[in-house]
N, C-alpha and C positions, 0 to 999 in steps of 0.2 A: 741735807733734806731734799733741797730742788734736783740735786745728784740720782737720789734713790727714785723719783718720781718720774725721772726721764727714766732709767731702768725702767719702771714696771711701766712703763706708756712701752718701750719699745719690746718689751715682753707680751703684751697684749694684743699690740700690731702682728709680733709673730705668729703666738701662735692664732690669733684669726687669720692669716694665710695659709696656715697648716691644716685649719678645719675646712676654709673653701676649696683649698684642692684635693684634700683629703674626697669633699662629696662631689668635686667633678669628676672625681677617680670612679669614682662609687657608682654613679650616674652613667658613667662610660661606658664601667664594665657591664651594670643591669643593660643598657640601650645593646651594648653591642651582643648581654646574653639573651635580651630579646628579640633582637634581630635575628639573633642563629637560629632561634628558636622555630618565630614565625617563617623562615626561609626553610628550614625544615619542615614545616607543616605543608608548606605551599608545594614543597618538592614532594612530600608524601601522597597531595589531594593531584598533582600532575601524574605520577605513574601507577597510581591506584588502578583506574581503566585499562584493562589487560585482560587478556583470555578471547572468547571465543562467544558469536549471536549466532544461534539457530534457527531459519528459516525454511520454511518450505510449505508446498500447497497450491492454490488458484495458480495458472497459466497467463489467465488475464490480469494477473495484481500481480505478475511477475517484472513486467518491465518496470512498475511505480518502485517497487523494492530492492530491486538492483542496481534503478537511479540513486536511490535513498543510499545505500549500501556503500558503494561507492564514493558517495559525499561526505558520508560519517567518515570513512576509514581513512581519507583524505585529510582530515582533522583528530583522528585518535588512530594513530598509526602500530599500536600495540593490541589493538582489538582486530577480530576476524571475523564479519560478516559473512556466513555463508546462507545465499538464498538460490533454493531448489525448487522446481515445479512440477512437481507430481501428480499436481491438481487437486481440487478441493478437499474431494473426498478422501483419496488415498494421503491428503497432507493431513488432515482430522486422523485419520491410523496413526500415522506419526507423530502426531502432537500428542493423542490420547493413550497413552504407558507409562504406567507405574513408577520407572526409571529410565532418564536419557533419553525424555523423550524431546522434541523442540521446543526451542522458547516461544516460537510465533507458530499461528499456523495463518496466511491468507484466503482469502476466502471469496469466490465472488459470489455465494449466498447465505443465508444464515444459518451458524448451530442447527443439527435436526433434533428432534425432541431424544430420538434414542443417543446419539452424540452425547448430549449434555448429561441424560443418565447415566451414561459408561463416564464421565468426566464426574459426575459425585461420586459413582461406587468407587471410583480409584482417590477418592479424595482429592483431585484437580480442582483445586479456583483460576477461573479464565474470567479476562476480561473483553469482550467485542467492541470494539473499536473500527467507527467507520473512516474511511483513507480518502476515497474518491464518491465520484459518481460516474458511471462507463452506462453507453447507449448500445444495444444488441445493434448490431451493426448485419445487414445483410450483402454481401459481395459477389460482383457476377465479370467473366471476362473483358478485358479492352475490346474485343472485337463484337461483344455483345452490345447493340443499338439500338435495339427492341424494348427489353424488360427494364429499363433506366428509371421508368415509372413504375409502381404499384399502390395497390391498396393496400390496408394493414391484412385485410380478408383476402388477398391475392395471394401475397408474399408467402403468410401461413398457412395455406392451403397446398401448396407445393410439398409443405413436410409433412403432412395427415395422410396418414394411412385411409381415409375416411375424405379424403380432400377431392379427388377424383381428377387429379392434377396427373397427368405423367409428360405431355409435350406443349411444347409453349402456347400453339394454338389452341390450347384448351382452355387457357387465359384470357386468348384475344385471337380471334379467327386470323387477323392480320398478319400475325406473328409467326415466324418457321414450324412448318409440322416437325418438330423435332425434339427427342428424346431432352428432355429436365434431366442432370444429374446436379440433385442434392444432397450436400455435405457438411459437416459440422465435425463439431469437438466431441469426445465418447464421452459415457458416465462415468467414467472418471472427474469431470471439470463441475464445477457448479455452471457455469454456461450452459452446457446441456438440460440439466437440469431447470433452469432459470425456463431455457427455452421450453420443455416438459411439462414443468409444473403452471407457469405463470402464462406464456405467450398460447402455447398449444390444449391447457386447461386437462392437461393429463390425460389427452387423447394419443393414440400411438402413432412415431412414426412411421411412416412408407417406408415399404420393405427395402425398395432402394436406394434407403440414406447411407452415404458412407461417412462413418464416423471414423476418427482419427486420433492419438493421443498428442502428436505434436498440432500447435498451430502453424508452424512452418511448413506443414507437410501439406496442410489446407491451402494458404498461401499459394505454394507450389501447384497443387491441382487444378487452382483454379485460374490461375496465370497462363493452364496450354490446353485447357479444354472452355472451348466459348458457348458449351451447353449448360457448364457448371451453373451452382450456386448455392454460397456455403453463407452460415452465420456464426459470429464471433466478436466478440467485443472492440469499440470504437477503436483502442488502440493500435490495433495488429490492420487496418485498413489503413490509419490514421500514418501508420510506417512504409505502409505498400500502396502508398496511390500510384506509383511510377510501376504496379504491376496488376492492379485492380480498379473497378469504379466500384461506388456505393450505391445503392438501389435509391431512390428519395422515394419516404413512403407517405401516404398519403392516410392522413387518421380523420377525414372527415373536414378538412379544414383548407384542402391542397397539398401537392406533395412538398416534403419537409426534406433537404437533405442532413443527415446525420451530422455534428458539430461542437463544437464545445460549445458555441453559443444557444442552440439549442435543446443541447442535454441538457433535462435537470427537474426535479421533481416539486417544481412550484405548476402551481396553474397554465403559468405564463409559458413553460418549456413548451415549444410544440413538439419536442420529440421524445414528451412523458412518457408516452406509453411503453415504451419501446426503452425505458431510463430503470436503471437499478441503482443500491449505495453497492459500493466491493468494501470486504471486511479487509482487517487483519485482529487475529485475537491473541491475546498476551497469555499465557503462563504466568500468574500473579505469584506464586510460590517462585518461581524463579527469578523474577522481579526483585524480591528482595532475597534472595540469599546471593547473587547476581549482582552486582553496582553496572556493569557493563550494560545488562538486558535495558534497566532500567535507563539509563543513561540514552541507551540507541530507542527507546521507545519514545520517550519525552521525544527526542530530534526528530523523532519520524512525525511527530503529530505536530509541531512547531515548524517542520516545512514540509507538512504536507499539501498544501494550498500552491504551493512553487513547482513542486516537482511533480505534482496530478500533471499542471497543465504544460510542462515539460516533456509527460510521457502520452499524450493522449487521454486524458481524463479529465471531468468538470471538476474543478476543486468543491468543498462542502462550504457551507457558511461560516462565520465568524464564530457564531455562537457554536456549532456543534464541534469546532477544532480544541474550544478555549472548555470546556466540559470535559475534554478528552483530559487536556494538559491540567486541569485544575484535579481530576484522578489519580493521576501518576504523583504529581508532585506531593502529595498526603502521600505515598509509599517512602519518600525519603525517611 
């Protein structure tokens, strides 16, 4: 009897070994078929990001975008950020088609009312999204010693047709009897336009403004002629001081020279007047059929505060960056 009772003790010790390894067995394999599993997902949500961001548009939002561009592709090496600058307008053409048209379009003014109507009749939802803040920047040659000061009523009076500006001393008796040649960016650019519509109050310019479609080509003119004097946003000065000075304008206050520190559309900016936001607007249809678009949009607004004031631009506030990001993130 004591015989059979050691049996089934040592039968019981058995098989309770046989059932704990049996569910370490069991445990193993779930762990390690969930490991596979989640190591799979992880590998799926890493090479998801693929294909190709469509950019183009503003001149002046072009250096923020190709910093931006750069930076992403740097961290998602299977996506292709391509940004082009066609300028504002002609980048709104491209952005606003039916099919294939760009994901982004930059912008350094806002949507025009008939814009956004060709954007409903083709069924286009766009989002505007501001990036920066850029100061109209006025630029005249190194050898120029004279015009280093102006007033805000100076300066714009040079590009009115109606201004009755043609030679410096017309300014300031003191100043060289000599020929003003002023230049800018064509209609093509929202800059132009900016300058047009806001600064010049939709008066025309002097017949002898020469407009341009590059800004480097402005840069250039006005680096070997010391009668120039062109406008263009902070940035494109901000790169070429080593071939230009900036005009310090005077809004009633003393002259202000143009800055990131004094770009910016509070009270306190002393170089408001003369202070715009530059866009960039989304393709919200592409957004979500896109993970990439979406993906490079979120980043662009997440470090757009770093890389504004990397390329010449006032970055926006906290608040208007985190409005942008709490947008996007509801497209997930």
């Amino acid at each position: 009897m004591a015989m059979k009772s050691f049996k089934s003790l040592v039968l019981l010790l058995v098989m309770g070994i046989l059932v704990v390894f049996a569910a370490a067995c069991g445990n193993g394999a779930s762990t390690e078929e969930e490991s596979n599993t989640g190591s799979g997902d992880s590998n799926e949500e890493e090479t998801a990001l693929e294909g190709s961001v469509v950019i183009d548009g503003s001149g002046t939002v072009y250096p923020f975008m190709a910093k931006m561009a750069e930076n992403y592709m740097t961290e998602n090496e299977e996506v292709s950020v391509e940004v082009s600058r066609a300028g504002t307008s002609a980048g709104f053409e491209k952005f606003l088609v039916a099919e294939n048209g760009t994901d982004f379009n930059d912008a350094s003014r806002e949507i025009k009312d008939e814009e956004a109507a060709k954007a409903d009749e083709l069924g286009i939802e766009y989002k505007e999204f501001q990036v920066a803040l850029d100061g109209l920047t006025f630029v005249i040659n190194k050898e120029n010693d004279w015009a280093t000061e102006m007033t805000q009523e100076e300066v714009v009076k040079i590009f009115l047709a109606e201004g009755g500006v043609t030679k410096w001393s017309d300014i300031n008796p003191e100043w060289p009897a000599e020929e003003i040649k002023p230049m800018g960016p064509n209609e093509n650019h929202g800059t132009n336009e900016f300058m047009f519509e806001t600064i010049m109050e939709e008066k025309d310019f002097v017949d002898s403004v020469n407009l341009q479609q590059e800004y480097s080509t402005l840069v250039d003119l006005v680096s070997k002629d010391k009668n120039a004097i062109a406008f263009f946003g902070y940035g494109y000065y901000d790169s070429n001081k080593d071939k230009l000075n900036a005009v310090n304008v005077d809004f009633g206050n003393g002259p202000v020279a143009p800055s990131l520190d004094t770009i910016g559309l509070d009270d306190a900016a002393a170089y408001k007047p003369f202070t715009r936001p530059v866009f960039t607007y989304l393709n919200v249809g592409m957004a979500k059929e896109k993970p990439q678009v979406l993906d490079y949009a979120i980043y662009a607004m997440e470090n757009a505060q770093t890389v504004a004031s990397e390329t010449g631009f006032a970055p926006l506030k906290d608040e208007v960056i985190q409005e942008s990001i709490s947008f996007l993130e509801e497209l997930k």
